[in-house]
DRENSEDO-318740 format. One line per 5 residues: their letters; for each residue x, y, z of N, C-alpha, C, O. Coordinates in Angstrom, 3 decimals, padded with zeros to 6 digits. Atoms other than C-alpha are relative to their C-alpha. Layout:
BEGIN
A> X/Y/Z/X/Y/Z/X/Y/Z/X/Y/Z ~ ...
//
This chain:
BEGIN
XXXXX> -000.555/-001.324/000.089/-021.395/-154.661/-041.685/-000.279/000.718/001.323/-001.447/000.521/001.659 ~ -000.039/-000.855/-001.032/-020.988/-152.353/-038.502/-000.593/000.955/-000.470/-000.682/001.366/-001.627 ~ 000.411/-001.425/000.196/-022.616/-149.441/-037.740/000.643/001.084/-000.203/-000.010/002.127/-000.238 ~ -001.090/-001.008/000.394/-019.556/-147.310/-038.510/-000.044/-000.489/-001.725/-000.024/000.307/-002.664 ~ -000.846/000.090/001.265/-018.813/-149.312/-041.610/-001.647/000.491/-000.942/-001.412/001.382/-001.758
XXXXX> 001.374/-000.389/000.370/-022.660/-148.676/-042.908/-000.542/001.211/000.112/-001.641/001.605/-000.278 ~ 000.865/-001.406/000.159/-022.652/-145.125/-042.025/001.142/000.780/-001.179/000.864/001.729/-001.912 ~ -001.336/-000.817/000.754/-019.019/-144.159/-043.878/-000.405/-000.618/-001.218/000.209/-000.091/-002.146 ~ 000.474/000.458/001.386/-020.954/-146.458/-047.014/-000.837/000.839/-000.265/-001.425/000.637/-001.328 ~ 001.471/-000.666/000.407/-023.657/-143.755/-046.924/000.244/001.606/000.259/-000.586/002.454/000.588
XXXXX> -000.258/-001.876/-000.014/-021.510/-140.107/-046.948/000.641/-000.477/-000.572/001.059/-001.623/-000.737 ~ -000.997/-000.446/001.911/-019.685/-138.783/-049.970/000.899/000.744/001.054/000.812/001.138/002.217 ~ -001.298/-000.816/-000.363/-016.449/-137.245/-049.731/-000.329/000.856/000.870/000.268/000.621/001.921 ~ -000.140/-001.135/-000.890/-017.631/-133.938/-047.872/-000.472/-000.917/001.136/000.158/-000.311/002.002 ~ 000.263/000.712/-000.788/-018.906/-136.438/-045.340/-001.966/000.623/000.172/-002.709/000.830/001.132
XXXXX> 001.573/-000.065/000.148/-022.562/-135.675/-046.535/-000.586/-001.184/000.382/000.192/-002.136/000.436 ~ 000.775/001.348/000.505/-025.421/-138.485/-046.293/-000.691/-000.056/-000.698/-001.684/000.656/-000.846 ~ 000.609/-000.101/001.230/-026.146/-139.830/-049.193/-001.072/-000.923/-000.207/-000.603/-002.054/-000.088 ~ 000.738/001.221/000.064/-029.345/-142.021/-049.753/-000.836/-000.212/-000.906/-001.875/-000.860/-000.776 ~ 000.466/-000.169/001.223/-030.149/-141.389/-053.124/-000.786/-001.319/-000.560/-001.848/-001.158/-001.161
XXXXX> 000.597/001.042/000.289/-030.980/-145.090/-053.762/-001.473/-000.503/000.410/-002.072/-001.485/-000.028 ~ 001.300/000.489/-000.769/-034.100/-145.311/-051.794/-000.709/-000.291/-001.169/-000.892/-001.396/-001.679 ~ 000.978/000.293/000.916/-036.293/-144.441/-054.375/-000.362/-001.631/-000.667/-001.287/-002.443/-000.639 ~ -000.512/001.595/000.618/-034.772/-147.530/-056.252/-000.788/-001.033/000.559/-001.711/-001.595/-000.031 ~ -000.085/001.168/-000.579/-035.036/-150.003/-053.803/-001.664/-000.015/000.071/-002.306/-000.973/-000.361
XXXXX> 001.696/000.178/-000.152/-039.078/-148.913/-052.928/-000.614/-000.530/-001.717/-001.446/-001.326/-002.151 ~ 001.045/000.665/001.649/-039.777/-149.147/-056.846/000.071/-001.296/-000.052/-000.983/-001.914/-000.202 ~ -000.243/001.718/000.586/-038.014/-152.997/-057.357/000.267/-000.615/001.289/000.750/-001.748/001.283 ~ 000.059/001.187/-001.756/-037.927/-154.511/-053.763/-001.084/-000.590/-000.069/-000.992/-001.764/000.291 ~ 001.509/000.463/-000.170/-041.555/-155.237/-053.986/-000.211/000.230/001.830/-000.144/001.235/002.538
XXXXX> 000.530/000.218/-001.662/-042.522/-156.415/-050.250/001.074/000.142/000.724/000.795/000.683/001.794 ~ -001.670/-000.372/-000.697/-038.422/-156.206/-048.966/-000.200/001.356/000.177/-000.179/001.702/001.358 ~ -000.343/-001.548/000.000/-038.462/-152.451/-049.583/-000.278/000.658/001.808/000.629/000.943/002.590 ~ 000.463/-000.888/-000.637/-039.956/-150.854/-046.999/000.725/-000.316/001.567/001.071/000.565/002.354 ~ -000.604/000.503/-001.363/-038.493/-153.241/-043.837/001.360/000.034/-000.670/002.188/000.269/000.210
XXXXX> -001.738/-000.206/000.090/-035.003/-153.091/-045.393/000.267/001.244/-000.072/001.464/001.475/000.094 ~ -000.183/-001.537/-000.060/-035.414/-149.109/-045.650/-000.194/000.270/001.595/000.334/001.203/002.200 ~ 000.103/-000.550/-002.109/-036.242/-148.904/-041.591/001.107/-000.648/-000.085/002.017/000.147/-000.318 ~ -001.440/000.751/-000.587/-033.240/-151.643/-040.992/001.064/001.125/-000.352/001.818/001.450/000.565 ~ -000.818/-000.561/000.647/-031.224/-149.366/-043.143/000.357/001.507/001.076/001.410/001.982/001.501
XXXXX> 000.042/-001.384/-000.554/-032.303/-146.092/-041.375/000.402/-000.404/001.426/001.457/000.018/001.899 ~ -000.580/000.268/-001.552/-032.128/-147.562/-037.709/001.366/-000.747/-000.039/001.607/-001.113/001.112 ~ -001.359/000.235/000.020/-028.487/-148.890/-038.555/000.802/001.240/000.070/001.766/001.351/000.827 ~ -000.337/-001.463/000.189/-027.788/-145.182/-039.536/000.107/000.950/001.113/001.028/001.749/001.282 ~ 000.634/-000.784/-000.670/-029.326/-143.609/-037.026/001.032/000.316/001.448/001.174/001.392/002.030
XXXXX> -000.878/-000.410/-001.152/-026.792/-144.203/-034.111/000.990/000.977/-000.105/001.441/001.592/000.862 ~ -001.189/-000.343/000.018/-024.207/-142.704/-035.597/-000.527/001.738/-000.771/000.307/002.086/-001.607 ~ 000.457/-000.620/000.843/-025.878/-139.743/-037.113/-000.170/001.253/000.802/-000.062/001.276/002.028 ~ -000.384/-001.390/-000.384/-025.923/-136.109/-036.638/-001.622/000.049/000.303/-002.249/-000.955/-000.032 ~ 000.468/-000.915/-000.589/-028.873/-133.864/-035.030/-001.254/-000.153/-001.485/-002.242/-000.861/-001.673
XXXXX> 000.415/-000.512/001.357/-030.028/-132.724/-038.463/-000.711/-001.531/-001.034/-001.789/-001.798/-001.566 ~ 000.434/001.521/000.755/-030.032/-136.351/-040.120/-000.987/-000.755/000.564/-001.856/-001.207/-000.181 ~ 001.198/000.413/-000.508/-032.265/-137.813/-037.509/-001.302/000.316/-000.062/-002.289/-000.354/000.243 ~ 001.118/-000.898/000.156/-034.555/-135.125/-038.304/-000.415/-000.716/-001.372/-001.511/-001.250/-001.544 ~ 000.252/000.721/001.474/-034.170/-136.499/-042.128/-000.585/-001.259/000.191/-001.624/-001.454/-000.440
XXXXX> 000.384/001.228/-000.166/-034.708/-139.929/-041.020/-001.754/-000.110/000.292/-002.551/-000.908/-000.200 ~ 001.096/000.049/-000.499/-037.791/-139.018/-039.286/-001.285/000.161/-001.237/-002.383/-000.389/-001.320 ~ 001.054/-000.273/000.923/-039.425/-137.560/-042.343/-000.088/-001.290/-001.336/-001.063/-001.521/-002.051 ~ 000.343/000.863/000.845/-038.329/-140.495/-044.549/-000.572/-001.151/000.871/-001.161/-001.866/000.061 ~ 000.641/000.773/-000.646/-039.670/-142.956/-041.810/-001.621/000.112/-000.190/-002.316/-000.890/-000.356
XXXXX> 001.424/-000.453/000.117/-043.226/-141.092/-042.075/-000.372/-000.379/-001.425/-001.560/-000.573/-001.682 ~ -000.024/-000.163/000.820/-042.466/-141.452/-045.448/-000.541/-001.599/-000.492/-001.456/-001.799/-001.292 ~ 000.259/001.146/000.258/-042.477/-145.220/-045.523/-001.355/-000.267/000.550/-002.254/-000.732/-000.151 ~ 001.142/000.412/-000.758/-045.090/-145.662/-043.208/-001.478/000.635/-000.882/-002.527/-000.005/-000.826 ~ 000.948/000.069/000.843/-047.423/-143.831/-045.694/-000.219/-000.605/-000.866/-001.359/-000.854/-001.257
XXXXX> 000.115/001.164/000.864/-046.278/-146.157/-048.165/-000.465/-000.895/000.540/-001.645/-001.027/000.213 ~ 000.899/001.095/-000.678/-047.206/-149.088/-046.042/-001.082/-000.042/-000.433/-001.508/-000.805/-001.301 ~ 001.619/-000.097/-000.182/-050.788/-147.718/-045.385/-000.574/000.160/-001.260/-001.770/-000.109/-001.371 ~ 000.975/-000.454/001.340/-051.679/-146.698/-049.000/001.236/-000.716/-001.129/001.164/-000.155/-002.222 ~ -000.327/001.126/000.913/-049.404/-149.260/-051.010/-000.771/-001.317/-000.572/-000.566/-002.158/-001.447
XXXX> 000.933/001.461/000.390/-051.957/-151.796/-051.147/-001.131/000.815/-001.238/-001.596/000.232/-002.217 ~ 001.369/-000.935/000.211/-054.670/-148.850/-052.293/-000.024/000.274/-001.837/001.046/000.666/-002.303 ~ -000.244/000.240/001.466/-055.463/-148.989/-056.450/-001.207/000.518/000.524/-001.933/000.138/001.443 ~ 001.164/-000.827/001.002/-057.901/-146.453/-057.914/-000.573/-000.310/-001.567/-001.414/000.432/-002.075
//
């Protein structure tokens, strides 16, 4: 899939971005999740507005805390 055709799979009609699935994929990916959510985001990312990169950034931080404290059981 191109980086055009992978960013027009991920805005809704108003030409929003939509990435509602994440959650998903981190709950049942197991060990996939987290490197197919960066691939996902840095495929995105070229083509992406100002504002969205900003989004990206916070779900990137986002993973990366998962990383570090995914292993971690209380």
């Amino acid at each position: 899939m191109t980086d055009a055709d992978a960013l027009k799979f991920h805005r809704d009609a108003a030409g929003h971005l939509r990435l509602h699935y994440f959650s998903q994929v981190v709950a049942h990916a197991g060990a996939f999740a987290l490197p197919l959510l960066e691939a996902v985001l840095e495929q995105l990312e070229a083509g992406a507005s100002a504002e969205e990169r900003q989004r990206f950034c916070v779900l990137r931080k986002s993973l990366a805390w998962q990383r570090t404290m995914g292993g971690v059981r209380l």
